[in-house]
N, C-alpha and C positions, 0 to 999 in steps of 0.2 A: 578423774583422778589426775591431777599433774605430777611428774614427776619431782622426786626431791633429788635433787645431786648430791647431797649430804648423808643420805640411806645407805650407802655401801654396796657393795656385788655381791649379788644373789647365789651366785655359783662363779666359777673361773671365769673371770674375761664373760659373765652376762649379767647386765642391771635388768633386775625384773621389778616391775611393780603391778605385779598381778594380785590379787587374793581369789577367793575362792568365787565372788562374784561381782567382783569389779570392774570386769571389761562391760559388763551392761546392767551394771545396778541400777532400779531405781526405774527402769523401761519396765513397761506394760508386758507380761507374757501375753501370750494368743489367745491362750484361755484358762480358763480356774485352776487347773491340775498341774500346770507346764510351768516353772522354776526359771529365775533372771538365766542369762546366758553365765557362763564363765571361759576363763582363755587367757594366755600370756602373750602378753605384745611386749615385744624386746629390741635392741638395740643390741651389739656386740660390746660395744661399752658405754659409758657415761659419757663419749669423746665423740662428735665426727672428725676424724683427720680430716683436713684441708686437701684436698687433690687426690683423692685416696676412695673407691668403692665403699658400699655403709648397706648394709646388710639389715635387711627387715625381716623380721619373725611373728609371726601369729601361732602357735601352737594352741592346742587342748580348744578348740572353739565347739562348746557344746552348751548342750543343758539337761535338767534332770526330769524326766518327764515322770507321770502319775503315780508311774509301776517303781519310781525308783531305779530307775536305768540309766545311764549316761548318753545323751544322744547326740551322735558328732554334727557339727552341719559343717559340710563338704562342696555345698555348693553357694557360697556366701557370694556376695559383690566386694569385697575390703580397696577400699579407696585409700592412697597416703594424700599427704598432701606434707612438703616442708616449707617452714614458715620461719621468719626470721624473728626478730624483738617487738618488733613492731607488728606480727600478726600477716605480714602482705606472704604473699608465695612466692618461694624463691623458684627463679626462672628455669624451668625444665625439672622441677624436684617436686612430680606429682605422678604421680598413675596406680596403676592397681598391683594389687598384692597377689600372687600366681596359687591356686591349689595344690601344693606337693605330693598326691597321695593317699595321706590317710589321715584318719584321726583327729579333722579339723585344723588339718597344719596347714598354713602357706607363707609363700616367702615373694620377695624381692629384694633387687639390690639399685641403690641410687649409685648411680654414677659418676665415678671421679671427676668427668667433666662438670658436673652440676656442684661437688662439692668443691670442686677447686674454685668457684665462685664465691668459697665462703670466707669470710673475716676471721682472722685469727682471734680467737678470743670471744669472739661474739657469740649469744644467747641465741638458741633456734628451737624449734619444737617440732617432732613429724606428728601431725593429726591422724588419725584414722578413724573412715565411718565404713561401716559392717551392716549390710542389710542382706535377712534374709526370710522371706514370706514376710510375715508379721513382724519378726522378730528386724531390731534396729539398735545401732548402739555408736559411743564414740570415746575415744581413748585418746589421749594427749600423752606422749614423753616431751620431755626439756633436754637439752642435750648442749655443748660448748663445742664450735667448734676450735681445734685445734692443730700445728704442726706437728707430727709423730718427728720426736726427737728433737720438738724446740724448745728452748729456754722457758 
């Protein structure tokens, strides 16, 4: 699912483009009974500021097994990866996403130094790939980056 920049904010200051099982539609379950994955992968806004920390979010990373249960997975692999218009990787704007906890949440943060490489203006995408047992998936946002507080 790519991002639209034109969808609006899902909540305060968060673009989401989750649905119910978007983060892994379309992937193979493990086996007959076990449901696509579902999960929100976010961005803090629509923006990366230029020189500025950028925050990644993976929430609700489950699925619904036979019983009709929600089954977190907590121990995923989530790879980023930022990319610029052109698709290449921007230098230092990759690694993995941290387990926070609970409930299939994890995070990380790209770093200022790595965004302050970015173009004002310019089109960039952060990729994510999510592997865990069987289960495997991948999520693209589009994102601009931008000056906080410029013209």
């Amino acid at each position: 699912m790519i991002f639209d920049v034109s969808a609006g904010p899902a909540g305060p200051d968060l673009w989401d483009v989750s649905g119910p099982t978007a983060l892994l539609a379309g992937d193979a379950a493990p086996d007959d009974d076990d449901g696509p994955v579902a999960g929100t992968f976010s961005l803090p806004s629509v923006l990366i500021y230029v020189g500025e920390d950028c925050s990644l979010l993976l929430t609700g990373l489950s699925y619904t097994d036979s019983g009709g249960d929600t089954v977190y997975l907590n121990d995923a692999d989530c790879d980023y990866v930022l990319r610029d218009a052109a698709g290449t990787a921007v230098s230092g704007g990759s690694g993995t996403l941290v387990y926070s906890g609970t409930d299939g949440r994890y995070e990380e943060v790209i770093d200022a130094a790595v965004t302050g490489t970015l173009t004002e203006g310019g089109r960039y995408a952060v990729t994510l790939t999510i592997r865990e047992g069987e289960r495997d998936g991948y999520r693209r946002l589009e994102t601009i980056a931008e000056v906080r507080g410029g013209a």
